[in-house]
PLY file of the C-alpha trace (Angstrom):
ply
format ascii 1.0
element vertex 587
property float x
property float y
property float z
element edge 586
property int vertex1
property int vertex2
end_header
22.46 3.40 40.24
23.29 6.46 42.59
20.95 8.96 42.48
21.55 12.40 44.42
19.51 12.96 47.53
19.18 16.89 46.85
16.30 16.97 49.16
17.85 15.19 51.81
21.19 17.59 51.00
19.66 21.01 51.21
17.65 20.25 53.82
20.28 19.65 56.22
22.32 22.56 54.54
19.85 24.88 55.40
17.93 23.39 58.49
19.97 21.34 60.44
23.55 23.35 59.51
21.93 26.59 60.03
22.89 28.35 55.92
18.87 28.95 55.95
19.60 31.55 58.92
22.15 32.80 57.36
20.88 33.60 53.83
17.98 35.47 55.71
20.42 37.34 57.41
21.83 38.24 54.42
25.29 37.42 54.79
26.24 35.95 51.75
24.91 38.68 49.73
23.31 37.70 46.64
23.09 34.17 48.06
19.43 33.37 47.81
17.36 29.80 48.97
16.33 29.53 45.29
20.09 29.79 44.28
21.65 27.40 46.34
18.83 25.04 45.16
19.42 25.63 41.33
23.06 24.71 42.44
22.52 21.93 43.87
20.07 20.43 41.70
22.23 21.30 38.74
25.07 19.42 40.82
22.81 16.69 41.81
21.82 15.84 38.13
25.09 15.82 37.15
26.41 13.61 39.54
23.72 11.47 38.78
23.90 11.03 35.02
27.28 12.13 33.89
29.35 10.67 36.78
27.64 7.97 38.17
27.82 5.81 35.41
31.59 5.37 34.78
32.19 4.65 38.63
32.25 0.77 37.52
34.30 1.81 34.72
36.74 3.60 36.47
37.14 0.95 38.98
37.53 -1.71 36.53
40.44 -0.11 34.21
42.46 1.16 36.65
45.09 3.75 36.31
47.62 2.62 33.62
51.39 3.29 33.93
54.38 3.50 31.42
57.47 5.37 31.17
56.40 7.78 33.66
53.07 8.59 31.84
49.60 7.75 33.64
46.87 7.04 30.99
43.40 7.46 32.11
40.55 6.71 29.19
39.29 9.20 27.38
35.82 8.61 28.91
37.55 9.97 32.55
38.93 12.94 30.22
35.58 13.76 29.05
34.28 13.83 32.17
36.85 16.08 34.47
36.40 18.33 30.88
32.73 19.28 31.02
32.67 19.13 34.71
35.04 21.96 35.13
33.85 23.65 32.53
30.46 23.61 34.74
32.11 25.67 36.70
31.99 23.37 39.82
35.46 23.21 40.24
35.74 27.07 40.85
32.74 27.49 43.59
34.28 28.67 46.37
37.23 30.42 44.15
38.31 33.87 45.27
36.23 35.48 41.86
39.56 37.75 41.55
40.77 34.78 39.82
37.74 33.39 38.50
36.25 31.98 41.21
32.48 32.15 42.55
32.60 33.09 46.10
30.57 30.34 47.31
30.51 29.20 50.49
32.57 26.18 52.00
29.55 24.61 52.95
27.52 24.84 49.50
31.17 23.41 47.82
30.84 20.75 50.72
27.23 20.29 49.40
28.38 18.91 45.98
31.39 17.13 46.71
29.43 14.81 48.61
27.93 13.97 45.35
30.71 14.26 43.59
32.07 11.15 45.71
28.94 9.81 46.13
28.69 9.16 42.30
32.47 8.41 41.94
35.03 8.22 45.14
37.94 7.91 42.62
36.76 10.46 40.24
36.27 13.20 43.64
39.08 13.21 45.64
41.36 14.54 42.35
39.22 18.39 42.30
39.47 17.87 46.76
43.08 18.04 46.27
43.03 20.93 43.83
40.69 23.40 45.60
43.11 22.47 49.16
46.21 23.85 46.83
44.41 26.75 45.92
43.74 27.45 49.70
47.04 27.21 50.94
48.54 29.24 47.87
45.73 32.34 48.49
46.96 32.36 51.72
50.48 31.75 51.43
51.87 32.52 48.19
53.23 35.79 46.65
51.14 37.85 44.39
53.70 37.03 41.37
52.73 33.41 42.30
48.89 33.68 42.27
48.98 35.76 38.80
50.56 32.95 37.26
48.45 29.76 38.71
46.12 30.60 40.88
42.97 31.25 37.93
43.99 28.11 36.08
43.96 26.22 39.18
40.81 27.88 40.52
38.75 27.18 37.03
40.48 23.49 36.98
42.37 24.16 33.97
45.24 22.76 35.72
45.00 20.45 38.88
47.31 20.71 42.09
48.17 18.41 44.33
49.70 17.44 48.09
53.42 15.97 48.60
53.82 15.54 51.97
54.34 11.68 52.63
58.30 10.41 52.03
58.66 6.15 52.60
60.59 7.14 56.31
58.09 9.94 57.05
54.36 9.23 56.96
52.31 11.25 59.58
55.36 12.23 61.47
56.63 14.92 58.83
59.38 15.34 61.18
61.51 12.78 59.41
61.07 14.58 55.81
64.45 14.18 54.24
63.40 15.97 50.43
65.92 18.93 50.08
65.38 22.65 48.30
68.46 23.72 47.23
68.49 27.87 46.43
69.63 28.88 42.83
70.46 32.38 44.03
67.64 33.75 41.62
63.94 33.17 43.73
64.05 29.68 42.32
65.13 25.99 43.89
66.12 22.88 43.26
63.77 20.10 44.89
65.97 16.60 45.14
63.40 13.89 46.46
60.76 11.54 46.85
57.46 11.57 47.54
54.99 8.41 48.13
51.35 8.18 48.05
50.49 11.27 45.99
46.71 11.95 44.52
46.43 12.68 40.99
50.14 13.61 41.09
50.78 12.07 37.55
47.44 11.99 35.06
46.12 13.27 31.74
43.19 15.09 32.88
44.73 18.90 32.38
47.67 20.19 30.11
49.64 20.74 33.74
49.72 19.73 37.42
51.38 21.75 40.50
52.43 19.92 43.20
53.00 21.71 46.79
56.23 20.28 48.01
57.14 19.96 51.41
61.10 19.99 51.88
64.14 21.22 53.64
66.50 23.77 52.77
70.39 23.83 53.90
70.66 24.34 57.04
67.25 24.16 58.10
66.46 23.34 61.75
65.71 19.64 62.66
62.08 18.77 62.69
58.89 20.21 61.95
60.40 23.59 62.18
62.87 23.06 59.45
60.54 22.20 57.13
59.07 24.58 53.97
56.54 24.64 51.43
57.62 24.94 47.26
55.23 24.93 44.22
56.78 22.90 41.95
54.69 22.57 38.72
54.84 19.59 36.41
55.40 22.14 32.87
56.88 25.63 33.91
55.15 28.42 32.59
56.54 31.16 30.36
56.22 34.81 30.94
53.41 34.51 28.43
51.63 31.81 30.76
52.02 29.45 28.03
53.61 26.18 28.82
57.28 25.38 28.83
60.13 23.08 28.95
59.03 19.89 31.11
60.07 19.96 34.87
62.09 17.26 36.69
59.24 16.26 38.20
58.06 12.41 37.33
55.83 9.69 38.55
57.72 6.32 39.18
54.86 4.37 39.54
51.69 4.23 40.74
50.10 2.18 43.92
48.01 -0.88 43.23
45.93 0.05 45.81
42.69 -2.23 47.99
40.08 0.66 46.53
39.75 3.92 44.52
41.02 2.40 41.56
40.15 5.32 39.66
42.63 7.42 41.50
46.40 7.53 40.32
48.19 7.65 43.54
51.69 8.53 42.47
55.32 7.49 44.04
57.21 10.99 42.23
60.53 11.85 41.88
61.72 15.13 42.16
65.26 16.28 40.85
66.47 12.47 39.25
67.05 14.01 35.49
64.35 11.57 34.20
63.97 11.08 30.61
66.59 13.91 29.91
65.60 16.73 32.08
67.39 19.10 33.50
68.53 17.31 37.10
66.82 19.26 40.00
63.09 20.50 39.62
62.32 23.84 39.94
60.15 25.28 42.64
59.52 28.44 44.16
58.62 28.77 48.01
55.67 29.58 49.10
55.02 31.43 52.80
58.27 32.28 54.42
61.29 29.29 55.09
60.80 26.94 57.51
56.96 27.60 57.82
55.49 24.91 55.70
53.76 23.04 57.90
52.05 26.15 58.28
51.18 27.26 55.22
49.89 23.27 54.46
47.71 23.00 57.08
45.49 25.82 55.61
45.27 23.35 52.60
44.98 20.34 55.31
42.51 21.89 57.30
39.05 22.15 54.67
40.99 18.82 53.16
40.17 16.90 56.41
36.54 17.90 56.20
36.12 16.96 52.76
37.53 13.40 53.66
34.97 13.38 55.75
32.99 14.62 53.22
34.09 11.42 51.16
32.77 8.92 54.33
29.27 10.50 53.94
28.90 9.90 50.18
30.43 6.63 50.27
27.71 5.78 52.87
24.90 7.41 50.95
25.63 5.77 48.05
26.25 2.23 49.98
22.76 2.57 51.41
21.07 3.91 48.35
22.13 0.67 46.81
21.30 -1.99 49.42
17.55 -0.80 50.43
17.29 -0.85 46.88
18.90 -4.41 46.97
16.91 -4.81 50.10
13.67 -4.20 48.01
14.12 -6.83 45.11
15.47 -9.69 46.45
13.27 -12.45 47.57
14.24 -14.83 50.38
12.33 -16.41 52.86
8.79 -15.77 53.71
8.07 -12.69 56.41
5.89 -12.59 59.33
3.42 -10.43 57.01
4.01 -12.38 54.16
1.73 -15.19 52.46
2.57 -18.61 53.31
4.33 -20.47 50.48
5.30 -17.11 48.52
9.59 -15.64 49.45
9.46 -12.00 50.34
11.44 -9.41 49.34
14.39 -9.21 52.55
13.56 -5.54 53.44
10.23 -6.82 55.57
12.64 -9.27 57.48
13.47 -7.22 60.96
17.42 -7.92 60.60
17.00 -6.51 57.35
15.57 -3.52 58.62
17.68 -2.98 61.70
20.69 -2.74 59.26
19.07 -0.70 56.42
17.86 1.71 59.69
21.40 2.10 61.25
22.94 2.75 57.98
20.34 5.47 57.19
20.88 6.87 61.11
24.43 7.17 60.67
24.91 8.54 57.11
22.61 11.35 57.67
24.16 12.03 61.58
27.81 12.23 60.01
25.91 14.63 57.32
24.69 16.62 59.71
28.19 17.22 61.69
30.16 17.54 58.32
27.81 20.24 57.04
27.51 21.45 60.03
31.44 22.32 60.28
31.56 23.58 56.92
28.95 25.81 58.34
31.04 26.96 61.20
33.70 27.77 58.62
31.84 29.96 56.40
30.76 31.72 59.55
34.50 32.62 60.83
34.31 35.03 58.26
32.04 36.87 59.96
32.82 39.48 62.64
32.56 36.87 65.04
35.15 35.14 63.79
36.80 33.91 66.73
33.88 31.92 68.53
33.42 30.09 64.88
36.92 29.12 64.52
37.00 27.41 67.29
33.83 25.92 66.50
35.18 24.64 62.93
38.58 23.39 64.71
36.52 21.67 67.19
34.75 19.83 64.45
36.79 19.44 62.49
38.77 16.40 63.53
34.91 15.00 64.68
33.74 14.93 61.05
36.64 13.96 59.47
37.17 10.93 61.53
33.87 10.24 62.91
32.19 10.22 59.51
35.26 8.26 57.48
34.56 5.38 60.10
30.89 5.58 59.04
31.78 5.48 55.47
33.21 2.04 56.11
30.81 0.85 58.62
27.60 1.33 56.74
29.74 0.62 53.47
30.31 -3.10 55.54
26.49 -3.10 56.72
25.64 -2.72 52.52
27.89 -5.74 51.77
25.92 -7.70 54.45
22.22 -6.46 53.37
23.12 -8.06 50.09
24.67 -11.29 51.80
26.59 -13.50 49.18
25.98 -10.99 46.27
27.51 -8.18 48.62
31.20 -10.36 48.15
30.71 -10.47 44.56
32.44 -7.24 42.34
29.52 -7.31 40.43
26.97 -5.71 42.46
28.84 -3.39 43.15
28.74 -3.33 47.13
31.87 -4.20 47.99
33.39 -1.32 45.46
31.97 1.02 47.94
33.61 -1.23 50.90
36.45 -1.12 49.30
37.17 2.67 48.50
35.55 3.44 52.13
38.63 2.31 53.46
40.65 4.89 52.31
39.36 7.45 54.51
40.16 6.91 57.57
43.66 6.90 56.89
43.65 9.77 54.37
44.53 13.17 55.98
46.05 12.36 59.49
44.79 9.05 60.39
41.61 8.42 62.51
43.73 7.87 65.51
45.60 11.23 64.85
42.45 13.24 64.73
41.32 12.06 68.17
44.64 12.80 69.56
44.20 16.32 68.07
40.44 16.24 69.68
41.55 15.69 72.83
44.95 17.95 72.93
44.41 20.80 71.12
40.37 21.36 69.93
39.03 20.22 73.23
41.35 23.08 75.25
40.42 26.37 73.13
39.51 28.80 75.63
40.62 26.98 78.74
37.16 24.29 77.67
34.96 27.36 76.82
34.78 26.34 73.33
33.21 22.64 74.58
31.13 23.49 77.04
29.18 26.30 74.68
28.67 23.39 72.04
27.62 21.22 74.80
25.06 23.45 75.59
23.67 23.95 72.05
23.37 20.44 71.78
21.76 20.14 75.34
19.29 22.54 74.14
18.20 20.35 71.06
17.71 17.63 73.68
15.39 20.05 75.51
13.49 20.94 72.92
12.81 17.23 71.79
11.25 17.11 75.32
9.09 19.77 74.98
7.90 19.08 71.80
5.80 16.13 73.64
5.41 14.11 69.77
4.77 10.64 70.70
7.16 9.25 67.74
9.97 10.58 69.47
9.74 7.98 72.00
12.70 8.39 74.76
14.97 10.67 72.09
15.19 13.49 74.86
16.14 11.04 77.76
19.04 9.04 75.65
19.96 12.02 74.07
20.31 13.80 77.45
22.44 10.65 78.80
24.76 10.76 76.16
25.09 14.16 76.49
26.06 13.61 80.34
28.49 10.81 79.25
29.98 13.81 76.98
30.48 16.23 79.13
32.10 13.76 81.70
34.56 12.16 79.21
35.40 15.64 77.98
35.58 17.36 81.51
37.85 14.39 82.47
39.99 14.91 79.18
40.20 18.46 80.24
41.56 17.99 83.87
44.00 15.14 82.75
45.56 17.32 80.33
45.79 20.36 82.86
47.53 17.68 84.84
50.08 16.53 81.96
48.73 13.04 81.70
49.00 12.68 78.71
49.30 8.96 78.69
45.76 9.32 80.01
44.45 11.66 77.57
46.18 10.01 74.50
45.25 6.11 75.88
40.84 7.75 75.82
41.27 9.49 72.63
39.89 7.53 70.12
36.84 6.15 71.64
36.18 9.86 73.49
35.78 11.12 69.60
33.57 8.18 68.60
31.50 9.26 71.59
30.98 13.01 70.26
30.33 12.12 66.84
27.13 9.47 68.09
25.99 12.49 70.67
26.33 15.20 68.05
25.41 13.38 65.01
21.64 12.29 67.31
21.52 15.63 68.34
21.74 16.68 64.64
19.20 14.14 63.46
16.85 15.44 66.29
17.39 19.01 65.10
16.24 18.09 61.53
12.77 16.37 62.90
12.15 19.77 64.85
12.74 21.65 61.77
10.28 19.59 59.89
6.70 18.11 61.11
7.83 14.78 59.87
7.37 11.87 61.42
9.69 9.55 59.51
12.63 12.30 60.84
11.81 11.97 63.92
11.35 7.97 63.88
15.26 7.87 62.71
16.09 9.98 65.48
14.35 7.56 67.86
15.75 5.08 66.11
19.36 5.87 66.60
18.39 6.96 70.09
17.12 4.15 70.93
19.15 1.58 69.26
22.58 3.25 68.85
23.21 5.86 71.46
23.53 3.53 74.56
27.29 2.78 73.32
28.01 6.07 74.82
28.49 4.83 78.31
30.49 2.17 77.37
32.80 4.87 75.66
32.99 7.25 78.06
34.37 4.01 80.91
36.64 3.01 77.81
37.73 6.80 77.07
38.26 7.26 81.34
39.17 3.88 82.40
40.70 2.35 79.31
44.96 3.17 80.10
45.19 0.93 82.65
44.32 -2.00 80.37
46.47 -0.67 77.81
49.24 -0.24 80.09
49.24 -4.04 81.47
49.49 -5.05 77.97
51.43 -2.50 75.96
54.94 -4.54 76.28
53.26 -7.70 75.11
52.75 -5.74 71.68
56.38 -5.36 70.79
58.37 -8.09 67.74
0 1
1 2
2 3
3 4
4 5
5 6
6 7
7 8
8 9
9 10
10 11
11 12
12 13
13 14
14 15
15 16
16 17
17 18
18 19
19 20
20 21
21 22
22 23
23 24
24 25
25 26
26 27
27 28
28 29
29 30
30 31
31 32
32 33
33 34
34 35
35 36
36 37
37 38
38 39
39 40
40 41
41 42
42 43
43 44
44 45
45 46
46 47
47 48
48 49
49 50
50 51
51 52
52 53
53 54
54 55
55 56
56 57
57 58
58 59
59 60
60 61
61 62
62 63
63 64
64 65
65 66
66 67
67 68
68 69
69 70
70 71
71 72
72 73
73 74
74 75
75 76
76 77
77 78
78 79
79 80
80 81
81 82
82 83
83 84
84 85
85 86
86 87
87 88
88 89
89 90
90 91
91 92
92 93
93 94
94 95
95 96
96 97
97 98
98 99
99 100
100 101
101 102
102 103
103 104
104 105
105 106
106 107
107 108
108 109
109 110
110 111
111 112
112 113
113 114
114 115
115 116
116 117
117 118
118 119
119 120
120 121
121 122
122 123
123 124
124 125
125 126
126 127
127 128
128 129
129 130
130 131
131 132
132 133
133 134
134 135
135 136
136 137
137 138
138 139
139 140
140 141
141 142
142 143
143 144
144 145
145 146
146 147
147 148
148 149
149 150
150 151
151 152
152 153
153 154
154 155
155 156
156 157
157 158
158 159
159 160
160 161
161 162
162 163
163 164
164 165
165 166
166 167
167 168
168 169
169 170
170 171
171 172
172 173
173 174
174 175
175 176
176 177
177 178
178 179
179 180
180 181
181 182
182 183
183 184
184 185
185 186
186 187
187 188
188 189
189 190
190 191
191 192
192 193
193 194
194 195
195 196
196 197
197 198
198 199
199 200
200 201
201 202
202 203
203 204
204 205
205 206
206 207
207 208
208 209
209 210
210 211
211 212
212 213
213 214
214 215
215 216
216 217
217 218
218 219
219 220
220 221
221 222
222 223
223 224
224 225
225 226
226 227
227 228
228 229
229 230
230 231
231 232
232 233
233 234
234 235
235 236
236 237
237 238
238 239
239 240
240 241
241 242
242 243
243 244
244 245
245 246
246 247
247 248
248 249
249 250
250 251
251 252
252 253
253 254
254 255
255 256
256 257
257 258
258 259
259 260
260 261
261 262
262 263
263 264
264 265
265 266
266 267
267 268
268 269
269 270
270 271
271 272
272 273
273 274
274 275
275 276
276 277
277 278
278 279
279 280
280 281
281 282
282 283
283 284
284 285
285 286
286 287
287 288
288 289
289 290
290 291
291 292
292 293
293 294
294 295
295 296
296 297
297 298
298 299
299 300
300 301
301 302
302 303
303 304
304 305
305 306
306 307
307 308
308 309
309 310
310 311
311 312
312 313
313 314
314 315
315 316
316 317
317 318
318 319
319 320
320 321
321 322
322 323
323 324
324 325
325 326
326 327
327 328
328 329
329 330
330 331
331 332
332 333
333 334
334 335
335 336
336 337
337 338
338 339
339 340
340 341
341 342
342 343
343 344
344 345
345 346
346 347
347 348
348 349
349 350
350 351
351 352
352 353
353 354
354 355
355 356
356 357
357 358
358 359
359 360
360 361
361 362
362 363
363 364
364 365
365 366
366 367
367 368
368 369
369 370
370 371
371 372
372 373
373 374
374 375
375 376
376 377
377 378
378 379
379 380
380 381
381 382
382 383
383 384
384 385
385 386
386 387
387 388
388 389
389 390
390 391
391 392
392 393
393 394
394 395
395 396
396 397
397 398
398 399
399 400
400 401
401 402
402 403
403 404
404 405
405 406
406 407
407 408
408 409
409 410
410 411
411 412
412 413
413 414
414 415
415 416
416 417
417 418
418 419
419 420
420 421
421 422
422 423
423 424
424 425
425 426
426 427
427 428
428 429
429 430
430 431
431 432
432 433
433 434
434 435
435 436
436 437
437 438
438 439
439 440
440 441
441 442
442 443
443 444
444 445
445 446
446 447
447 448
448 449
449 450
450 451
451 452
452 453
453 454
454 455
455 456
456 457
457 458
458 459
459 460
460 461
461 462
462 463
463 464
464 465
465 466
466 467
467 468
468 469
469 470
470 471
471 472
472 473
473 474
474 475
475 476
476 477
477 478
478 479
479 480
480 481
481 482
482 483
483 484
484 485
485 486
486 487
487 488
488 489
489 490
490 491
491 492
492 493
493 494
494 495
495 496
496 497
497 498
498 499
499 500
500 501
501 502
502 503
503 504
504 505
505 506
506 507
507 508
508 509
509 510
510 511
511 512
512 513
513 514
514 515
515 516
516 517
517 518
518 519
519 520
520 521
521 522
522 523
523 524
524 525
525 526
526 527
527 528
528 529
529 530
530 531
531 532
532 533
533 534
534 535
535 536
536 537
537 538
538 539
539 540
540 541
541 542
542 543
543 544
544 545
545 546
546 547
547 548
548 549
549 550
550 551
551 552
552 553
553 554
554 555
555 556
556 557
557 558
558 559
559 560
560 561
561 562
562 563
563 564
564 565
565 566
566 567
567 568
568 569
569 570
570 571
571 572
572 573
573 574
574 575
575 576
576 577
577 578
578 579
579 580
580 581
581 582
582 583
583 584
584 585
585 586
C-alpha cells in the first residue's frame, strides 16, 4: 500500500526548490516551516489512509454510463466529500472567494499525493483548480460572484472542452459554434471528445469552459473564444436551476485511469427534452480563447507532470517493497541452498536504483517550476516567468515519460506477477500512460521547448539557468565527499552537451530552420530534464550531510547521465536521418 513520502516531499520543497529561502524571507507572510509541514503531513495521511485504499476499487468498477448519467459508487462520493471539505481543494484559492492563498508549489506538494494514492481519483480536482485559474483571470466580476467560491471550495467541479473528433492538438480545426442571444448569453451547438470528469456525481453541478466559434469569427486559432457553460444554471439566488443542454454521450473505455469518466458531451442537441442550444456566457473578450485557456493550460501542464512523479513514486514504493519479499534464487551474499529475497540480486538493484534516481530528479524539476511560479509574483516577476515557462514544458514532459518508464521498470522488478492485475503493478503502468499525451502531447512540449521557452530574452533566459545548474556542479566538486564519486565531472559533461544542443537550437532558429529545430526537439528536452533533474538530486545531497543522497546522485551520474551525448548528436545530427526516410512513412 502507498504510503506518502512527506519527508522526501518537503525536503525537496524546501531544499532543493528553494520555498525554505523563501519562507525566511518572509514572502509568503504567515507562511511558516512548521505550517507547510502540518499541511503536508495532514495531506500525506490522508492520501495514505482515506485515498489509497479505493485506488483498486476505483480501477476495478469503472465509470458506469446510462442515459446520459455517469454513476460513480458511493465510496468515490464519500471520498471527493470529506476531501473537499478538508479544505484541500481550495489551497491556492484567491481567499476572496474562499480560498487559502497557498502557494502553487505547496498545492503541487499534495497533488502529487493525491495521484500518488489514486491517478483516477486526482486528475478530477487538477481540472477544477485550472478552471478556476483561467476564470480569475478572465472572467467578469458578475461571473466570479456566481461560481468562482463554489468552484474554489469544490462544491462544484469545472472542467476543460477543448478536444472536437477533427481537432485534437491543432485547435485550429474547432468547428463548435456560440451563437449570441442578444442578451450576454449564447447558444453553444457542438461536440466535445475526451473530457475529464465532464459528466459525474461527485458535486450537485459541473462548469465546463467551452472553446468555440462565434459567426463570423476569423479562421483559425484567432477565431476561436472561451464560454462557461455550466451543467445546472444558477438562479439569481445561486440556487440551482433548470438543467442545461449540456450531456455526456458516453464515456471512453479507456487503457488506464479507470476511475476517471472521460466524457464525449454534447452541447446544444435538446437531449432528454431540453431546451436545444446550451447556454454559456463568454469569458475574456471574443476571439481570445486560446488565451484565456492557456492560463488554465499552463499550471495544468505542470500538474500532469505532477501526475508522472506520483505515478512513479507510488510504482517504486511498491516494487522495492515487492523487491524485499520475494524469494528467488540464491545471492552472492546469500547461504547456499536457502532463495533470497530479489532486492540483493544486482539487476534487481540497478532497476530499483534508476527508478528511485528518476522519480526524485523529475520531483525536483516539477517542484522546482512550481517554485519559479510562486516567485513571478514577486517584484521580479519577469526573470521568474521566464523561468516557469522554461520549465514548464521540461516537467511536464520530461517527468510524464518517467511516470511510464519507472511505472514499466516496477512491472519488471516484479517479473511475471508485474503482468498480473492483481499486484497491482501494471495499474500504475497502465494509468502512466496517460500523461504523456494529456495536455499537449510530449512531442508538442519539446517543440514549444525549443521554439518559444528556449528564445526568451534572445537565450538569456537559458544561459542564466545553465549557469545555476553549472554552479551545483561546482559545488559538488568542491565539496571533495568521496561518495560523490565522478558526480561533478558527468554532471559538468552533460551540462556541456546542454549548452551545445541548446546554443545550436538557438542559432538554427535565428536561421529559420525550423525543420532542424523541430526534427532535435524531442530528444534536446529529454536531455535537459536528465541534466537538470542530476543537478537537482546533487543539490539535495549538498543540502543534507547524507550519504545515501549523495550515493543516488552518483548513481544517476554515473549510470544514467552518459545518454546525454548521445542526445545532444541525435538532437544536432538527427534531421538528416529523418529526412532520408520521412516519405517512406506515408499509407
Amino acid at each position: 500500500m502507498y504510503r506518502s513520502p512527506v519527508d522526501e516531499i518537503s525536503f525537496t520543497l524546501k531544499q532543493v526548490a528553494g520555498l525554505k529561502k523563501s519562507l525566511d524571507e518572509g514572502q509568503f507572510e504567515d507562511l511558516s516551516d512548521d505550517l507547510v509541514d502540518a499541511i503536508l503531513e495532514e495531506a500525506g495521511k490522508f492520501a495514505s489512509e482515506e485515498v489509497a485504499p479505493l485506488n483498486t476499487f476505483g480501477d476495478e468498477h469503472g465509470t458506469p454510463f446510462k442515459d446520459g448519467v455517469v454513476t460513480l459508487p458511493q465510496e468515490m462520493v464519500d471520498l471527493y466529500t470529506k476531501w473537499r471539505e478538508g479544505g484541500w481543494n481550495s489551497l491556492m484559492g484567491d481567499p476572496e472567494y474562499g480560498g487559502q492563498g497557498l502557494p502553487v508549489s505547496l498545492a503541487a506538494a499534495t497533488f502529487e499525493m493525491w495521484n500518488s494514492s489514486s491517478m483516477g481519483f486526482g486528475v478530477g480536482p487538477l481540472l477544477t483548480i485550472g478552471a478556476v485559474e483561467a476564470l480569475e483571470a478572465h472572467a467578469s466580476d458578475k461571473l466570479k460572484d456566481i461560481y468562482l467560491e463554489k468552484m474554489v471550495t469544490g462544491e462544484w467541479m469545472g472542467t476543460m472542452n477543448l478536444t472536437e473528433p477533427q481537432a485534437g492538438s491543432d485547435l485550429n480545426a474547432v468547428k463548435t459554434k456560440a451563437e449570441p442571444n442578444g442578451d450576454g448569453t449564447y447558444r453553444i451547438y457542438g461536440q466535445k471528445i475526451f473530457i475529464t470528469y465532464g459528466e459525474h456525481n461527485l458535486t450537485e453541478n459541473i462548469v465546463h469552459l467551452v472553446l468555440a466559434r462565434l459567426p463570423g469569427a476569423p479562421e483559425g486559432y484567432k477565431g476561436i473564444s472561451l464560454f462557461l457553460v455550466p451543467k445546472f444554471l444558477v438562479n439569481e439566488d445561486g440556487s440551482l436551476g433548470a438543467r442545461n443542454d449540456a450531456f455526456c454521450n458516453g464515456v471512453e473505455h479507456k487503457l488506464g485511469i479507470h476511475a476517471s469518466p472521460t466524457c464525449t458531451m454534447i452541447y446544444g442537441d435538446g437531449y432528454q427534452g431540453a431546451e436545444k442550444g446550451a447556454i454559456g456566457w463568454l469569458v475574456g473578450e471574443e476571439n481570445r480563447g486560446l488565451a484565456c485557456m492557456f492560463t488554465m493550460m499552463n499550471n495544468a501542464r505542470l500538474m500532469v507532470g505532477i501526475q508522472g512523479v506520483a505515478v512513479a513514486e507510488a510504482a517504486t514504493q511498491k516494487a522495492i517493497q515487492y523487491a524485499n519479499e520475494r524469494l528467488q534464487g540464491t545471492s552472492l551474499e546469500g547461504e547456499r541452498g536457502k532463495m533470497s529475497p530479489i532486492v540483493e540480486h544486482p539487476d534487481v538493484q540497478r532497476n530499483l536504483l534508476t527508478m528511485k534516481a528518476l522519480t526524485q530528479a523529475s520531483r525536483g524539476i516539477c517542484y522546482s517550476c512550481a517554485h519559479a511560479l510562486d516567485m513571478a509574483k514577486t517584484e521580479d516577476g519577469k526573470f521568474w516567468n521566464e523561468r516557469a515557462n522554461l520549465l514548464t514544458p521540461i516537467a511536464k514532459a520530461f517527468s510524464t515519460d518517467v511516470g511510464v518508464d519507472v511505472a514499466s521498470l516496477g512491472v519488471q522488478v516484479h517479473g511475471g506477477m508485474g503482468f498480473i492485475e492483481e499486484t497491482g503493478a501494471a495499474q500504475y503502468l497502465r494509468d502512466a500512460r496517460i500523461g504523456p499525451i494529456y495536455e499537449g502531447t510530449n512531442g508538442i512540449q519539446a517543440m514549444d521547448l525549443v521554439a518559444r521557452k528556449l528564445p526568451l530574452s534572445d537565450g538569456e533566459c537559458f544561459a542564466t539557468y545553465l549557469k545555476e545548474l553549472r554552479e551545483i556542479a561546482d559545488e559538488v566538486k568542491a565539496s571533495n565527499r568521496p561518495e560523490f564519486g565522478d558526480t561533478a565531472d558527468e554532471l559538468n559533461n552533460a551540462l556541456d552537451d546542454l549548452e551545445e544542443a541548446g546554443n545550436w537550437m538557438l542559432e538554427q532558429f535565428k536561421a529559420g530552420q525550423m525543420e532542424l529545430v523541430l526534427s532535435g526537439a524531442t530528444p534536446f528536452l529529454r536531455l535537459a530534464g536528465l541534466a537538470a533533474g542530476n543537478s537537482y538530486l546533487a543539490k539535495a545531497a549538498l543540502s543534507a550531510d547524507d550519504a545515501n543522497r549523495a550515493g543516488l546522485a552518483r548513481f544517476m551520474a554515473e549510470n544514467l547521465l552518459g545518454e546525454t551525448k548521445h542526445l545532444k548528436r541525435v538532437a544536432i545530427e538527427g534531421a538528416a536521418s529523418l529526412a532520408a526516410l520521412k516519405t517512406t512513412l506515408k499509407a
